[in-house]
N, C-alpha and C positions, 0 to 999 in steps of 0.2 A: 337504943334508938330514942330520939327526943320524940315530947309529943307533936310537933312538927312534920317529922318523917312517915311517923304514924296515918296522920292523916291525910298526910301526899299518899301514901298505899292503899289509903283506903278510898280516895277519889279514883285512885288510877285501878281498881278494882272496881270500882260502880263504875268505869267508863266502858269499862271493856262487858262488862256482866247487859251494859245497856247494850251497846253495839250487837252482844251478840243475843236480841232478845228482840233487838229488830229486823238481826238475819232472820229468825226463827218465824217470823209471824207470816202466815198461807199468802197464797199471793191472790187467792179468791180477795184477801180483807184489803189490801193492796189498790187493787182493779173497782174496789166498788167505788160508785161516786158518788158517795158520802165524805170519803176518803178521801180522795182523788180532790172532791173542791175543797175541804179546810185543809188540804196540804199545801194547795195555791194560795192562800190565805196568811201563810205561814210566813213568808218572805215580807209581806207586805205589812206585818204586823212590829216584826223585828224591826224594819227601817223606821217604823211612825215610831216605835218606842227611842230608837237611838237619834232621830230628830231631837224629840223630844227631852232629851236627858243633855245634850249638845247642845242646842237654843235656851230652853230655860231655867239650866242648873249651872251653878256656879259650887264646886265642893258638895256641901249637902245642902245649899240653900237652893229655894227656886227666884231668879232674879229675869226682870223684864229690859230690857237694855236695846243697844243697838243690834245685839241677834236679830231680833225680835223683828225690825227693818228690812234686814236681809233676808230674811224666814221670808215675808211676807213678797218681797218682789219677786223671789224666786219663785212662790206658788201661783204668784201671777203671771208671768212669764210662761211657765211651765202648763198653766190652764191653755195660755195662748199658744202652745206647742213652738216654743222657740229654742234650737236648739239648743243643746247643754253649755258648749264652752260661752257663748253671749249670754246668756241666764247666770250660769256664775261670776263672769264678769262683771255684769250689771248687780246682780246680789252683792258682793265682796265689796263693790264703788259704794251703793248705798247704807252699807255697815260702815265703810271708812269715813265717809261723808256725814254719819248722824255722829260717830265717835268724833271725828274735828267739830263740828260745833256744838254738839256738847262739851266740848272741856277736857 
């Protein structure tokens, strides 16, 4: 086996050793709400992160551009509770619209 394959078995060993380490855990630790609130915290961290890495990374650089446009009317939009498909359309127009006149 290469060392390739190696390390595919040994992720696909930590995944399963994990899965099964969070069947394992009481469900008293489960139910508390400690727990319970930075589990809801969980989702909402993952999307700001992959915002984040989508609007201002290009490769491994951090670049500020017309994302950056559409980032921002979408959050304004989104403040004003408008729903999704008109918030994306208006986001995507003003990304297309700053990339046309810029260049």
């Amino acid at each position: 086996m290469t060392e390739i394959w190696w390390g595919v078995l040994a992720v696909a060993v930590g995944c399963y050793a994990l899965k099964l380490l969070g069947l394992s855990v009481p469900e008293r630790v489960l139910e508390h709400p400690l727990t319970v609130r930075a589990a809801a915290f969980i989702p909402v961290g993952l999307l700001a992160a992959l915002v984040a890495v989508q609007g201002f990374s290009t490769g491994s650089e951090v670049v500020v551009d017309a994302r950056v446009v559409g980032l921002g009317v979408a959050a304004v939009l989104l403040w004003r509770k408008v729903p999704f498909l008109p918030m994306l359309i208006a986001a995507a127009a003003a990304t297309a619209l700053v990339r046309l006149v810029a260049g």
